[in-house]
N, C-alpha and C positions, 0 to 999 in steps of 0.2 A: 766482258767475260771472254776469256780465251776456250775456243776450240778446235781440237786436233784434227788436221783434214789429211785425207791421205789424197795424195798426188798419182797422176797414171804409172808414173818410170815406181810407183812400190813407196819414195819418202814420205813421212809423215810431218805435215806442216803446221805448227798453232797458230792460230786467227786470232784476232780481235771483234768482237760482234758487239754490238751497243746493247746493252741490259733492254731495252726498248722492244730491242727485234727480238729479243731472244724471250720476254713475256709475251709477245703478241703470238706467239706458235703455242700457248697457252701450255707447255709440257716443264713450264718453270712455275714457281713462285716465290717472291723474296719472305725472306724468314719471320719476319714482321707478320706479313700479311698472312703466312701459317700460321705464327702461335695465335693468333686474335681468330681464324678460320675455326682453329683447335678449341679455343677456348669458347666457341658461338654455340659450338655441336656440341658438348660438355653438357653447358646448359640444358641444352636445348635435351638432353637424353634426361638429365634430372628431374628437368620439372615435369616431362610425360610420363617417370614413374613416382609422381609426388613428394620426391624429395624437395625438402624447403627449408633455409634458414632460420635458425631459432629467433632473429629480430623481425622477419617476416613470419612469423609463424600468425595467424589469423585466433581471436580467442576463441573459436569454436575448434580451430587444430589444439591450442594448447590443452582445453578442457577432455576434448577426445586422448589427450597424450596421458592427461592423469586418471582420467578413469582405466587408462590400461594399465599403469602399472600401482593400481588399487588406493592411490591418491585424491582424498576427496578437497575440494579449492572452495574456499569463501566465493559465493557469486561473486562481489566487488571486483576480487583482484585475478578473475580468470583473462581479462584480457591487458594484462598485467604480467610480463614475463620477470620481472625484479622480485615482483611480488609473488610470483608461481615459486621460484625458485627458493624463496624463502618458505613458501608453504610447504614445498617438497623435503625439504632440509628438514624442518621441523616434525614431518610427519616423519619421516627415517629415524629422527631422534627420539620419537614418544614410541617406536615400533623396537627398536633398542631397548631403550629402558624397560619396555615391561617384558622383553625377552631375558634382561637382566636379572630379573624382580623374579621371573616363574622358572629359568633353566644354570642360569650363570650361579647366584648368589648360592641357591639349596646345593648343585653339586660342587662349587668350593667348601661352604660348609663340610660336608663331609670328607671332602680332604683331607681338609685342616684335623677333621676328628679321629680318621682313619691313621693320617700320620703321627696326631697326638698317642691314640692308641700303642700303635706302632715302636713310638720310642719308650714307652712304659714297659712295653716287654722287653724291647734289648735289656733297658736298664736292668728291670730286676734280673735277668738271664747273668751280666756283668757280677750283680752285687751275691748271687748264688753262687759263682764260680769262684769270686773272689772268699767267701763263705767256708764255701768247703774247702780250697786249699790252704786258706788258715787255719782251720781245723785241723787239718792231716797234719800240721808242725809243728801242732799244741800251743797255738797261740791262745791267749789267756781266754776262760770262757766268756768274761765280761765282756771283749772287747765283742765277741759274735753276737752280740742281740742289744736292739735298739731299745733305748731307759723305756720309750714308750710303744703301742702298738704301731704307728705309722714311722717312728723314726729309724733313722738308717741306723745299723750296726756300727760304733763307731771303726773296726777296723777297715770298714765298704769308706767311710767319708777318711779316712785317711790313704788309702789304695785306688781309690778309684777315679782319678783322675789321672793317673798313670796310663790310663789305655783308652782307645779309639778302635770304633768298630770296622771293620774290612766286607768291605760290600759285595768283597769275591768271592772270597771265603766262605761269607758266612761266621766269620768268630772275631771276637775280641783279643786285641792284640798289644803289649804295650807300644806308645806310640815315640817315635825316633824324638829328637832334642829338635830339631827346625820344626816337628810337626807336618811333616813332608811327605814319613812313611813310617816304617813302622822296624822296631829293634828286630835286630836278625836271631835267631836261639842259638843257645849255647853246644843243643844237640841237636842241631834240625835234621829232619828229613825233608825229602823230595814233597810230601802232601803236608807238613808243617813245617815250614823254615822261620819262621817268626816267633817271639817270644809269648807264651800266654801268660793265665793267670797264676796257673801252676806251677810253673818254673820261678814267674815273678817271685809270688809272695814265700819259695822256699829258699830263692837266694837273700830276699828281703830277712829272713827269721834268721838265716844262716848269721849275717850280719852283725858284728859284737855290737854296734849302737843301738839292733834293737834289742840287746836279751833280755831286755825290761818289759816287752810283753811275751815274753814266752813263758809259759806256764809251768813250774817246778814241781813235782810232786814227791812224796816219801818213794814209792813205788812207782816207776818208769816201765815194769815189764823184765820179764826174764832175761832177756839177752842186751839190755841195756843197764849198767853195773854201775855202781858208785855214784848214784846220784843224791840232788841234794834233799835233806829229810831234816830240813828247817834248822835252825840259829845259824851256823857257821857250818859250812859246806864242806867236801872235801875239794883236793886242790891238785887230785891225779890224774890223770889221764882218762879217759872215759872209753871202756872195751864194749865193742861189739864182735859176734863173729862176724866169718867172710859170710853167709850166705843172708844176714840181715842185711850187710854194706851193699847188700846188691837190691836191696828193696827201699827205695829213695826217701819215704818218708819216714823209716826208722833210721835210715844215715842224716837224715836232716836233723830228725831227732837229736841225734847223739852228738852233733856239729854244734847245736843249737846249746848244749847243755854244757860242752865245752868252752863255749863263751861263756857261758851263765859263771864256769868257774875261774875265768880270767885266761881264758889259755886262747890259743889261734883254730878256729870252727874246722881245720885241717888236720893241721899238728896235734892239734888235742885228744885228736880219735884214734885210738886203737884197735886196729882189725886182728882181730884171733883165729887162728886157725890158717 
C-alpha cells in the first residue's frame, strides 16, 4: 500500500508499507474480510428480530404463519413447507371462487342486463326517428308498421342499418362508408354537423329509385298541384308556392312527386310566387 508522507522542507513523499503493517495499526481492513464482517452482523441483527428463512422456517413458525393470515393447514402437512404452499394456493383459490359465486357472477349479470336493456332503447329511439321522418315524406303507409306486433316496420329494416349511434352526442347519425365516423350534413350547424334521420330518409324519398315507396294520393293538399289521381298521371311540372318551398317536408313532397311523374326531384318543381 502506498502512503503519502510529507517531508520537513513542505514535499510530499509516497511510501511503500507492507499490507501487514498497515492491518496490524488495526485502522484498515481488506475488502474480503468486510463483506463477510457485513454479512455476520446482517445475520446476526435478523435473527434477534425473528426473521427466518422460509426452508428454515420450524412447523410450529409455519402453522403460527397460516393462522395469521386466516389459512387453516391439514395437521400432516404443517411441517411441510411444499405442502403449506400448496395448501395456501388452494385456500386463496376456494376464497376466490366463492367471492366469484356471491359478488363477481350477480353484478356481471346485471350488466350484461342493464346493457341489454340499454341498447333496446337506443334501438327503438333509431326505429321512431326513422318512423317519423318517413312519414313526413309520405312514404307509403304499409311500409310504417310491422305485418306483426313485435315486428319491425319494414321501412326501419331497410333504413336502419344506415346509422350508428354517437356516444357524444347522444343521437343517431348516419354512419361514414369505412365505418370510422359518421357522414357530415348537407346543412350542418355548429350543435348538428352530421347527418340524421331526417335529412337521411328525405334525400332517400327525394330519390327517383325510390318513388315506388312514396305514397301517391288523389289529393296532395292545397298548395301542392297536379298530382297523380290514379291510372295515368299527369307529366307537368309540379307547382308549389315560395313560402311552402321553404317548409321542407312539403318541398320533399313535391320533389318526391316529381319523380313519381318521371321528371328530376329539382327540375320538376315549380316554385310560385
Amino acid at each position: 500500500m502506498k502512503i503519502n508522507t510529507k517531508q520537513a522542507d513542505g514535499t510530499v513523499v509516497a511510501i511503500e508499507v507492507a499490507d501487514e503493517d498497515v492491518m496490524a495499526t488495526g485502522l484498515f481492513m481488506p475488502t474480503s474480510k468486510f463483506q463477510e464482517e457485513l454479512t455476520r452482523r446482517g445475520v446476526g441483527i435478523a435473527t434477534s428480530k425473528g426473521y427466518v428463512k422460509p426452508e428454515d422456517m420450524t412447523s410450529d413458525q409455519i402453522t403460527a404463519l397460516a393462522a395469521s393470515k386466516g389459512v387453516k393447514l391439514p395437521a400432516e402437512s404443517a411441517g411441510d413447507p411444499g405442502a403449506t404452499a400448496t395448501a395456501i394456493q388452494d385456500a386463496i383459490a376456494k376464497k376466490r371462487s366463492e367471492w366469484e359465486r356471491s359478488d363477481m357472477k350477480p353484478r356481471d349479470e346485471k350488466i350484461q342486463t342493464l346493457e341489454s336493456d340499454n341498447e333496446d332503447l337506443l334501438q327503438k329511439q333509431l326505429f321512431s326517428e326513422i318512423i317519423r321522418a318517413a312519414a313526413s315524406v309520405g312514404v307509403e303507409k304499409s311500409l310504417l308498421k310491422g305485418a306483426t306486433k313485435n315486428a319491425e316496420a319494414p321501412i326501419v329494416s331497410m333504413l336502419a342499418s344506415a346509422f350508428a349511434y354517437d356516444t357524444e352526442t347522444k343521437q343517431f347519425y348516419v354512419l361514414s362508408e369505412d365505418g370510422e365516423g359518421f357522414v357530415f350534413s348537407d346543412r350542418p350547424t355548429q350543435d348538428h354537423p352530421y347527418k340524421d334521420a331526417e335529412e337521411f330518409v328525405e334525400q332517400w324519398a327525394a330519390d327517383k329509385a325510390n318513388a315506388k315507396f312514396i305514397e301517391v294520393t288523389s289529393q296532395r293538399g292545397p298548395n301542392l298541384q297536379g298530382t297523380v289521381g290514379g291510372g295515368r298521371g299527369p307529366v307537368g311540372q309540379v307547382h308549389i308556392s315560395k313560402a311552402d318551398s321553404r317548409i321542407l317536408p312539403r318541398l320533399r313532397a313535391a320533389q318526391a312527386e316529381a319523380v313519381k311523374r318521371g321528371l328530376d326531384a329539382h327540375e320538376g318543381v315549380v316554385i310560385d310566387g
